[in-house]
C-alpha positions as CSV (number, residue, x, y, z in Angstrom):
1,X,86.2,95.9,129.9
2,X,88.9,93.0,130.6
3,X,92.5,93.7,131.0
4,X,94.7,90.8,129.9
5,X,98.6,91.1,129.9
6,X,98.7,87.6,128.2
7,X,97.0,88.2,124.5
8,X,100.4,89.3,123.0
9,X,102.4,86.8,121.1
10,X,106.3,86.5,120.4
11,X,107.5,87.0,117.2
12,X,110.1,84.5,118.1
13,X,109.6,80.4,117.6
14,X,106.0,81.3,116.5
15,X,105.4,79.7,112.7
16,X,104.3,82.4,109.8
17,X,101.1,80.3,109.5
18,X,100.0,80.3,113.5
19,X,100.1,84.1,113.1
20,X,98.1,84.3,110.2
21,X,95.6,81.9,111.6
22,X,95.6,83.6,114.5
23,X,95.6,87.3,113.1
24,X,92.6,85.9,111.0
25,X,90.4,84.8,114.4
26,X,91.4,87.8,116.5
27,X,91.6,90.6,114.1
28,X,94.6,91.6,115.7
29,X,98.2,90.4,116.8
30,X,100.3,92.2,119.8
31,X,103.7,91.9,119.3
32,X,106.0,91.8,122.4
33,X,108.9,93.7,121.5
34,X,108.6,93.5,117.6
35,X,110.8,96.9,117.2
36,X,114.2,96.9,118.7
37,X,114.5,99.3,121.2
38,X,117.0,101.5,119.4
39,X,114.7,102.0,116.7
40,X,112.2,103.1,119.3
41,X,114.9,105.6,121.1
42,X,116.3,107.2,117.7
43,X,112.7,108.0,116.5
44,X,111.3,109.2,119.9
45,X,114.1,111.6,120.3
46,X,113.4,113.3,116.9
47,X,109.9,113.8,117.9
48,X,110.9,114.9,121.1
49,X,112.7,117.8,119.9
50,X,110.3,119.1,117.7
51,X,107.5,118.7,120.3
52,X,109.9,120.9,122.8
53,X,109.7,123.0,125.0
54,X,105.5,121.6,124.9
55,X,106.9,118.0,125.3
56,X,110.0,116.6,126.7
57,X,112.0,113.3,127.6
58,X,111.2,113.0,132.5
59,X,114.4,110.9,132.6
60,X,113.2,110.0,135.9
61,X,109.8,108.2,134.7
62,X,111.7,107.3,131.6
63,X,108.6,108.6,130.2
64,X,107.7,112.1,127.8
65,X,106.6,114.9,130.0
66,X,104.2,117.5,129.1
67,X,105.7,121.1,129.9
68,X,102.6,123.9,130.0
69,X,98.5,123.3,129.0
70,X,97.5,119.9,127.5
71,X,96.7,120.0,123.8
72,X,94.9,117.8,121.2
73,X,94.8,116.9,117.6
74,X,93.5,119.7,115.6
75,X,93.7,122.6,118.1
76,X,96.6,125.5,117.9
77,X,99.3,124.0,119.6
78,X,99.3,120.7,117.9
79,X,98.9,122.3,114.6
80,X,101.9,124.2,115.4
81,X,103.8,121.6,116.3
82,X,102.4,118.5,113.8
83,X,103.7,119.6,110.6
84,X,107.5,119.3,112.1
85,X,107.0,116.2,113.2
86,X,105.6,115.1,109.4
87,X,108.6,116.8,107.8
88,X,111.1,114.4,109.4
89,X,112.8,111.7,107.2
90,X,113.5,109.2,110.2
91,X,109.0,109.2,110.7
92,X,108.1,108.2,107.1
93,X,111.2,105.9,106.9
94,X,110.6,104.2,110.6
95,X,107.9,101.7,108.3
96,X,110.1,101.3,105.6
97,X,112.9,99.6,107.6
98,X,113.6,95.9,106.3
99,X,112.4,94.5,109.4
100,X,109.7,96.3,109.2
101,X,108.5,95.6,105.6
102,X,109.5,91.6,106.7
103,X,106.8,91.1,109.2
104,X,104.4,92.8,107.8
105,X,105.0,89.8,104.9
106,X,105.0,87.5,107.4
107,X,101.6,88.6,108.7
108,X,100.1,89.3,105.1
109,X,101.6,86.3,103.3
110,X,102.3,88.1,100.3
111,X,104.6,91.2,99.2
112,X,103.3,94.2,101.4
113,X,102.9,97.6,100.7
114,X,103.0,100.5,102.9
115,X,100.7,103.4,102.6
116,X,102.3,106.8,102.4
117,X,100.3,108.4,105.0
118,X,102.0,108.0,108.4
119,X,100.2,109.1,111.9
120,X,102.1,110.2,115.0
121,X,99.9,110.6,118.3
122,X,100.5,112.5,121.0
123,X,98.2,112.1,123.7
124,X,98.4,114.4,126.2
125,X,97.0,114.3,129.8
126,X,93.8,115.9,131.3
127,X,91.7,116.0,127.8
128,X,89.1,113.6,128.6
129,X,87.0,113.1,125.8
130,X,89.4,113.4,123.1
131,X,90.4,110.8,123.1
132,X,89.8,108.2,119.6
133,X,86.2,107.2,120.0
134,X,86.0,102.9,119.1
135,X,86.2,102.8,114.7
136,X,87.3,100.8,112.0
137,X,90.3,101.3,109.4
138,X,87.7,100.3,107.0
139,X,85.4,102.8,107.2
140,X,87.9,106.2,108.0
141,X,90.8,104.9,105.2
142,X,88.0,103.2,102.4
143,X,89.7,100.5,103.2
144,X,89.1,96.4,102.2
145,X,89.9,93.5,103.7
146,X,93.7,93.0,103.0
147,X,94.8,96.4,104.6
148,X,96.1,96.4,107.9
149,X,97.1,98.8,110.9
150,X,100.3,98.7,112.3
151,X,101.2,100.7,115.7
152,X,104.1,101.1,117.5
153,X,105.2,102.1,120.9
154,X,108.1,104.1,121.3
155,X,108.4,103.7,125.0
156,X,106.9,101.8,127.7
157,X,102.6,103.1,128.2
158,X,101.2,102.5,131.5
159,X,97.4,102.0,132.5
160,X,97.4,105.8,132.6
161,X,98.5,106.9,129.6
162,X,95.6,106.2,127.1
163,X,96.2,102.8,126.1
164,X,95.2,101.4,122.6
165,X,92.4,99.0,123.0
166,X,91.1,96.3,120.7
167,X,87.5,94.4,120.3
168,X,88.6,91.2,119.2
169,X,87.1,89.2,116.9
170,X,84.7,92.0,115.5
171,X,86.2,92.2,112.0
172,X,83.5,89.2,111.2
173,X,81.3,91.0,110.6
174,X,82.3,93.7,108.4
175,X,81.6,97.7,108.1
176,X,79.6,99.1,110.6
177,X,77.0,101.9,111.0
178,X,78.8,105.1,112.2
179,X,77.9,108.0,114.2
180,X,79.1,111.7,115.1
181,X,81.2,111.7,118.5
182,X,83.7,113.4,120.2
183,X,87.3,112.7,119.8
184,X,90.1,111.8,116.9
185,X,88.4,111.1,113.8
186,X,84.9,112.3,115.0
187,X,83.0,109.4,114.4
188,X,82.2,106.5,116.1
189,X,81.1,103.1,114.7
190,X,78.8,100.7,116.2
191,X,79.2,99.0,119.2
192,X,76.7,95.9,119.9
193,X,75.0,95.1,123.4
194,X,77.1,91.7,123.6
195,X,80.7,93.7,123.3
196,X,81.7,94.0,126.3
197,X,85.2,92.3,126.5
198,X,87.9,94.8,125.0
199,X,91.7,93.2,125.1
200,X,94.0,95.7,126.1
201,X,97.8,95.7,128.2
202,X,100.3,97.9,129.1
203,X,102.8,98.6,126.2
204,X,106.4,98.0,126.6
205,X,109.0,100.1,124.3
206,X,108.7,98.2,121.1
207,X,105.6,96.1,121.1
208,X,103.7,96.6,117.9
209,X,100.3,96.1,117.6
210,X,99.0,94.7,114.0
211,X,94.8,95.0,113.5
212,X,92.7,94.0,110.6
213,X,91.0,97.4,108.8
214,X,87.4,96.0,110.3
215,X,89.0,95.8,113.8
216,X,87.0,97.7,115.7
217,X,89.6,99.6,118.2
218,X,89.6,102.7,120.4
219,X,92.1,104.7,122.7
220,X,92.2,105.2,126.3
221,X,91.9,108.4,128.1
222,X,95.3,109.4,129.3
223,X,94.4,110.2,132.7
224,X,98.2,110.8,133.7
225,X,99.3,113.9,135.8
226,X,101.8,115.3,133.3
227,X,103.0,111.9,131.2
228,X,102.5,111.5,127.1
229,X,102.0,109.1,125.4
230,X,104.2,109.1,122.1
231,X,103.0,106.2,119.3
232,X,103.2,106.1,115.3
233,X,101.2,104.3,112.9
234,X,100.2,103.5,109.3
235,X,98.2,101.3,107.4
236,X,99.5,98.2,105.0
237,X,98.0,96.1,102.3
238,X,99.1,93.3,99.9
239,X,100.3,95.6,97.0
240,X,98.4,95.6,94.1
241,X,95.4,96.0,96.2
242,X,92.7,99.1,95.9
243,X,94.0,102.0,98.0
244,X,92.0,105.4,98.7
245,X,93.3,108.3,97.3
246,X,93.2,110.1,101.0
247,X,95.8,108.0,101.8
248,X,98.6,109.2,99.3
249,X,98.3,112.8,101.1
250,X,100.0,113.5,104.6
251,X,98.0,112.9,107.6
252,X,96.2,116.5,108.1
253,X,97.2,117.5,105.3
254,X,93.8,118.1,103.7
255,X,93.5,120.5,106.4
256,X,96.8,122.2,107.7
257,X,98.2,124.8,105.2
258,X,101.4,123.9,104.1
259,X,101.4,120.8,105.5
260,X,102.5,118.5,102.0
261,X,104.9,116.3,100.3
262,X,107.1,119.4,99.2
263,X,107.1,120.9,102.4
264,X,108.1,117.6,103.8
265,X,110.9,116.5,101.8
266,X,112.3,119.9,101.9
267,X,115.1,118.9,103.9
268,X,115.6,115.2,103.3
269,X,119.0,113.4,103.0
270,X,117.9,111.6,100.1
271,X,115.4,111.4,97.4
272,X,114.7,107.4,98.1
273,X,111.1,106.3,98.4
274,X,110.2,110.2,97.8
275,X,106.5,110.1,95.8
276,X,107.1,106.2,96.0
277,X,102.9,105.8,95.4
278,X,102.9,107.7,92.3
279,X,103.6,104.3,90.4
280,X,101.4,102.4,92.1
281,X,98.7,100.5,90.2
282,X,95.4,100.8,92.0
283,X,94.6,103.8,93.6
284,X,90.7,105.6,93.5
Protein backbone atom coordinates (compact mmCIF):
# COMPACT_ATOMS: atom_id res chain seq x y z
CA UNK A 1 0.00 0.00 0.00
CA UNK A 2 1.35 3.64 -0.76
CA UNK A 3 0.92 6.45 1.57
CA UNK A 4 0.68 9.86 -0.10
CA UNK A 5 -0.01 13.14 1.84
CA UNK A 6 -0.34 15.02 -1.55
CA UNK A 7 -3.67 13.41 -3.22
CA UNK A 8 -5.97 15.95 -1.42
CA UNK A 9 -7.10 19.03 -3.22
CA UNK A 10 -8.19 22.64 -1.98
CA UNK A 11 -11.48 23.58 -2.27
CA UNK A 12 -10.11 27.06 -2.73
CA UNK A 13 -9.00 28.58 -6.35
CA UNK A 14 -9.82 25.04 -7.73
CA UNK A 15 -12.62 25.49 -10.76
CA UNK A 16 -16.10 23.41 -10.30
CA UNK A 17 -15.20 21.59 -13.57
CA UNK A 18 -11.32 20.41 -12.54
CA UNK A 19 -13.09 18.67 -9.53
CA UNK A 20 -15.61 17.05 -11.47
CA UNK A 21 -13.08 15.84 -13.98
CA UNK A 22 -11.00 14.94 -11.46
CA UNK A 23 -13.64 13.25 -9.09
CA UNK A 24 -14.59 11.40 -12.39
CA UNK A 25 -10.83 9.79 -12.95
CA UNK A 26 -10.10 9.12 -9.33
CA UNK A 27 -13.31 8.12 -7.90
CA UNK A 28 -12.66 10.19 -5.08
CA UNK A 29 -11.73 13.84 -3.93
CA UNK A 30 -9.98 14.67 -0.38
CA UNK A 31 -10.85 17.80 0.75
CA UNK A 32 -8.28 19.66 2.90
CA UNK A 33 -10.20 21.41 5.38
CA UNK A 34 -13.67 21.42 3.58
CA UNK A 35 -15.62 21.77 7.14
CA UNK A 36 -14.71 24.66 9.23
CA UNK A 37 -13.32 23.65 12.38
CA UNK A 38 -16.14 24.86 14.47
CA UNK A 39 -18.47 22.79 12.78
CA UNK A 40 -16.13 19.91 13.57
CA UNK A 41 -15.81 20.98 17.43
CA UNK A 42 -19.66 21.66 18.08
CA UNK A 43 -20.55 18.15 16.63
CA UNK A 44 -17.68 16.17 18.28
CA UNK A 45 -18.63 17.42 21.57
CA UNK A 46 -22.24 16.19 21.36
CA UNK A 47 -21.00 12.81 20.54
CA UNK A 48 -18.64 13.01 23.02
CA UNK A 49 -21.08 13.30 25.78
CA UNK A 50 -23.27 10.70 24.87
CA UNK A 51 -20.31 8.26 24.25
CA UNK A 52 -19.09 9.21 28.10
CA UNK A 53 -17.84 7.92 30.51
CA UNK A 54 -16.80 4.95 27.43
CA UNK A 55 -15.30 7.81 25.43
CA UNK A 56 -13.99 11.13 26.24
CA UNK A 57 -12.20 14.46 24.86
CA UNK A 58 -7.50 13.65 26.14
CA UNK A 59 -7.09 17.43 25.96
CA UNK A 60 -3.58 16.61 26.05
CA UNK A 61 -3.51 14.55 22.55
CA UNK A 62 -6.27 16.74 21.51
CA UNK A 63 -7.58 13.58 20.56
CA UNK A 64 -10.98 11.18 21.95
CA UNK A 65 -9.80 8.80 24.61
CA UNK A 66 -11.30 5.52 25.17
CA UNK A 67 -12.03 5.00 29.08
CA UNK A 68 -12.58 0.99 29.88
CA UNK A 69 -12.61 -2.29 27.17
CA UNK A 70 -12.66 -1.46 23.37
CA UNK A 71 -15.93 -2.01 21.72
CA UNK A 72 -17.27 -2.36 18.10
CA UNK A 73 -20.28 -1.87 15.88
CA UNK A 74 -22.95 -4.23 16.72
CA UNK A 75 -21.74 -5.56 20.18
CA UNK A 76 -23.41 -4.43 23.76
CA UNK A 77 -21.67 -1.45 24.47
CA UNK A 78 -22.03 0.29 21.13
CA UNK A 79 -25.57 -0.67 20.96
CA UNK A 80 -25.98 0.97 24.16
CA UNK A 81 -24.44 3.90 23.30
CA UNK A 82 -25.47 4.28 19.21
CA UNK A 83 -29.01 5.01 19.42
CA UNK A 84 -28.05 8.46 21.53
CA UNK A 85 -25.82 9.38 19.20
CA UNK A 86 -28.67 8.95 16.22
CA UNK A 87 -31.26 10.84 18.38
CA UNK A 88 -29.20 14.07 18.16
CA UNK A 89 -30.48 16.96 15.99
CA UNK A 90 -26.91 18.64 15.45
CA UNK A 91 -25.81 14.66 13.64
CA UNK A 92 -28.60 14.55 11.00
CA UNK A 93 -28.45 18.40 10.47
CA UNK A 94 -24.33 18.40 10.25
CA UNK A 95 -25.11 17.35 6.15
CA UNK A 96 -27.75 19.63 5.79
CA UNK A 97 -25.68 22.81 6.48
CA UNK A 98 -25.69 25.29 3.40
CA UNK A 99 -22.06 24.75 2.94
CA UNK A 100 -22.54 21.48 3.05
CA UNK A 101 -25.42 21.01 0.53
CA UNK A 102 -23.07 23.69 -1.79
CA UNK A 103 -20.25 21.41 -2.41
CA UNK A 104 -21.80 18.56 -2.70
CA UNK A 105 -23.43 20.68 -5.99
CA UNK A 106 -20.26 21.63 -6.84
CA UNK A 107 -19.04 18.13 -7.00
CA UNK A 108 -22.43 16.66 -8.53
CA UNK A 109 -23.13 19.52 -10.96
CA UNK A 110 -26.61 19.42 -10.40
CA UNK A 111 -29.14 20.02 -7.27
CA UNK A 112 -28.07 17.29 -4.64
CA UNK A 113 -29.88 15.38 -2.39
CA UNK A 114 -28.94 13.93 0.83
CA UNK A 115 -29.97 10.53 1.99
CA UNK A 116 -31.56 10.32 5.39
CA UNK A 117 -29.48 7.69 6.71
CA UNK A 118 -26.43 9.25 8.53
CA UNK A 119 -23.41 6.91 9.98
CA UNK A 120 -21.22 7.89 12.91
CA UNK A 121 -18.04 5.57 13.48
CA UNK A 122 -16.37 5.04 16.36
CA UNK A 123 -13.35 3.11 16.04
CA UNK A 124 -11.91 2.05 18.95
CA UNK A 125 -8.39 0.65 19.60
CA UNK A 126 -7.16 -3.01 20.03
CA UNK A 127 -10.07 -4.72 17.80
CA UNK A 128 -8.13 -5.90 15.00
CA UNK A 129 -10.20 -7.37 12.52
CA UNK A 130 -13.14 -5.27 12.81
CA UNK A 131 -12.32 -3.11 11.15
CA UNK A 132 -14.52 -2.23 7.48
CA UNK A 133 -13.21 -4.86 5.19
CA UNK A 134 -12.47 -2.96 1.35
CA UNK A 135 -16.53 -2.56 -0.42
CA UNK A 136 -18.35 -0.42 -2.58
CA UNK A 137 -21.45 2.06 -1.77
CA UNK A 138 -22.88 0.37 -4.71
CA UNK A 139 -23.27 -2.81 -3.65
CA UNK A 140 -24.16 -2.29 0.42
CA UNK A 141 -26.65 1.06 -0.29
CA UNK A 142 -28.17 -0.45 -4.07
CA UNK A 143 -26.78 2.27 -5.12
CA UNK A 144 -26.10 3.80 -9.09
CA UNK A 145 -23.79 5.78 -10.42
CA UNK A 146 -24.70 9.41 -9.33
CA UNK A 147 -24.71 8.65 -5.53
CA UNK A 148 -21.86 9.56 -3.65
CA UNK A 149 -20.08 9.17 -0.05
CA UNK A 150 -19.25 11.93 1.89
CA UNK A 151 -16.95 11.59 5.20
CA UNK A 152 -15.89 13.82 7.51
CA UNK A 153 -13.28 14.10 10.19
CA UNK A 154 -14.10 15.71 13.22
CA UNK A 155 -10.58 15.97 14.50
CA UNK A 156 -7.22 15.41 13.39
CA UNK A 157 -6.60 11.00 12.59
CA UNK A 158 -3.15 9.95 12.76
CA UNK A 159 -1.47 6.74 11.07
CA UNK A 160 -2.72 4.93 14.10
CA UNK A 161 -6.04 5.57 14.34
CA UNK A 162 -7.67 3.42 11.45
CA UNK A 163 -7.46 5.65 8.61
CA UNK A 164 -10.02 5.61 5.71
CA UNK A 165 -8.32 4.30 2.62
CA UNK A 166 -9.26 4.55 -1.03
CA UNK A 167 -8.45 2.33 -4.32
CA UNK A 168 -8.44 4.90 -6.81
CA UNK A 169 -9.59 4.69 -9.93
CA UNK A 170 -11.57 1.28 -9.37
CA UNK A 171 -15.11 2.70 -9.94
CA UNK A 172 -14.38 1.86 -13.86
CA UNK A 173 -15.23 -0.98 -13.67
CA UNK A 174 -18.36 -1.23 -11.87
CA UNK A 175 -20.08 -3.75 -9.15
CA UNK A 176 -18.00 -6.30 -7.97
CA UNK A 177 -18.25 -9.96 -6.80
CA UNK A 178 -18.52 -9.99 -2.97
CA UNK A 179 -17.67 -12.26 -0.24
CA UNK A 180 -18.41 -12.98 3.59
CA UNK A 181 -15.58 -11.29 5.85
CA UNK A 182 -14.99 -10.09 9.06
CA UNK A 183 -15.55 -6.56 9.96
CA UNK A 184 -18.39 -3.53 9.41
CA UNK A 185 -20.72 -4.51 6.82
CA UNK A 186 -19.54 -8.20 6.64
CA UNK A 187 -18.71 -8.43 3.25
CA UNK A 188 -16.03 -7.81 1.24
CA UNK A 189 -15.90 -7.12 -2.51
CA UNK A 190 -13.32 -8.11 -4.90
CA UNK A 191 -9.99 -7.02 -4.93
CA UNK A 192 -7.83 -7.77 -8.24
CA UNK A 193 -4.04 -9.11 -8.33
CA UNK A 194 -2.92 -5.63 -9.94
CA UNK A 195 -4.43 -3.49 -6.81
CA UNK A 196 -1.91 -2.89 -4.98
CA UNK A 197 -1.59 0.99 -4.67
CA UNK A 198 -4.29 2.24 -2.01
CA UNK A 199 -4.18 6.38 -1.48
CA UNK A 200 -4.52 7.16 1.99
CA UNK A 201 -3.21 10.31 4.50
CA UNK A 202 -3.47 11.45 7.81
CA UNK A 203 -6.75 13.48 8.36
CA UNK A 204 -6.74 16.91 9.64
CA UNK A 205 -10.00 18.28 11.61
CA UNK A 206 -12.20 19.08 8.71
CA UNK A 207 -10.92 17.34 5.60
CA UNK A 208 -13.83 15.66 3.90
CA UNK A 209 -13.40 12.90 1.84
CA UNK A 210 -15.96 12.67 -1.27
CA UNK A 211 -15.99 8.84 -3.14
CA UNK A 212 -17.94 7.64 -6.00
CA UNK A 213 -20.59 4.62 -4.81
CA UNK A 214 -18.23 2.04 -6.99
CA UNK A 215 -15.18 3.33 -5.05
CA UNK A 216 -13.79 0.61 -3.67
CA UNK A 217 -12.58 1.81 0.00
CA UNK A 218 -11.71 0.21 3.28
CA UNK A 219 -10.72 1.37 6.96
CA UNK A 220 -7.59 1.03 8.76
CA UNK A 221 -7.04 -0.93 11.89
CA UNK A 222 -6.79 1.54 14.71
CA UNK A 223 -3.85 0.12 16.32
CA UNK A 224 -3.73 3.13 18.92
CA UNK A 225 -3.05 2.59 22.68
CA UNK A 226 -6.24 4.20 23.94
CA UNK A 227 -7.07 6.98 20.98
CA UNK A 228 -10.67 6.97 18.88
CA UNK A 229 -11.30 7.73 16.05
CA UNK A 230 -14.63 9.89 15.83
CA UNK A 231 -15.91 10.37 11.83
CA UNK A 232 -19.61 10.82 10.24
CA UNK A 233 -20.86 10.05 7.03
CA UNK A 234 -23.72 9.71 4.48
CA UNK A 235 -24.35 9.10 1.07
CA UNK A 236 -25.71 11.89 -1.74
CA UNK A 237 -27.18 11.70 -5.20
CA UNK A 238 -28.52 14.15 -7.86
CA UNK A 239 -32.12 14.30 -6.59
CA UNK A 240 -34.56 12.72 -8.66
CA UNK A 241 -32.37 9.81 -8.87
CA UNK A 242 -33.36 5.95 -7.71
CA UNK A 243 -32.70 5.59 -4.03
CA UNK A 244 -33.05 2.17 -1.92
CA UNK A 245 -35.57 2.08 0.40
CA UNK A 246 -32.83 0.82 3.29
CA UNK A 247 -31.70 4.11 3.10
CA UNK A 248 -34.82 6.09 4.33
CA UNK A 249 -34.40 4.06 7.84
CA UNK A 250 -31.76 5.01 10.54
CA UNK A 251 -28.43 3.42 10.32
CA UNK A 252 -29.03 0.11 12.56
CA UNK A 253 -32.16 0.65 12.70
CA UNK A 254 -33.31 -2.59 11.02
CA UNK A 255 -31.70 -4.09 13.79
CA UNK A 256 -31.61 -2.11 17.24
CA UNK A 257 -35.01 -1.98 19.00
CA UNK A 258 -36.14 1.31 19.24
CA UNK A 259 -33.74 2.71 17.33
CA UNK A 260 -36.25 4.97 14.67
CA UNK A 261 -37.42 8.22 13.36
CA UNK A 262 -39.86 8.72 16.31
CA UNK A 263 -37.44 7.83 18.86
CA UNK A 264 -35.07 10.19 17.18
CA UNK A 265 -36.92 13.33 16.83
CA UNK A 266 -38.33 12.87 20.16
CA UNK A 267 -36.47 15.70 21.44
CA UNK A 268 -35.77 17.90 18.53
CA UNK A 269 -35.89 21.82 18.56
CA UNK A 270 -37.72 21.91 15.45
CA UNK A 271 -39.79 19.91 13.03
CA UNK A 272 -37.57 21.14 9.81
CA UNK A 273 -36.37 18.49 7.42
CA UNK A 274 -38.20 15.86 9.91
CA UNK A 275 -39.50 12.82 7.34
CA UNK A 276 -37.92 15.14 4.59
CA UNK A 277 -37.76 11.70 2.09
CA UNK A 278 -41.27 11.02 2.40
CA UNK A 279 -41.92 13.31 -0.73
CA UNK A 280 -39.31 12.21 -2.63
CA UNK A 281 -40.01 10.85 -6.13
CA UNK A 282 -37.96 7.72 -6.68
CA UNK A 283 -37.44 5.48 -3.95
CA UNK A 284 -37.66 1.27 -4.42
Amino acid sequence: MTTSSDYHVSLHGEHDTVLRERFAEDGYLFLKGGAEAEHCDALRDDILQVLAPHVTWDETKAKPRLNGNPFYETDAIWDRVYPKVQQLESFHRFFHQPWMLQLMQRIQGCQPWVYPIKMARIATPRMLGYETPPHQDAYSHHAGPSMAGIWVALHDVDASMGRVTVLPGSHKGGVRKVHEAQGVGGVQCEIYEHETHWHVSDFEKGDILIFNSATVHRAEPNTAENKVRLSVDTRFCDYGAPVFSTNLEPHHGWRIEGLNWKSIYADWQSNDEQYYWKSYPHTF
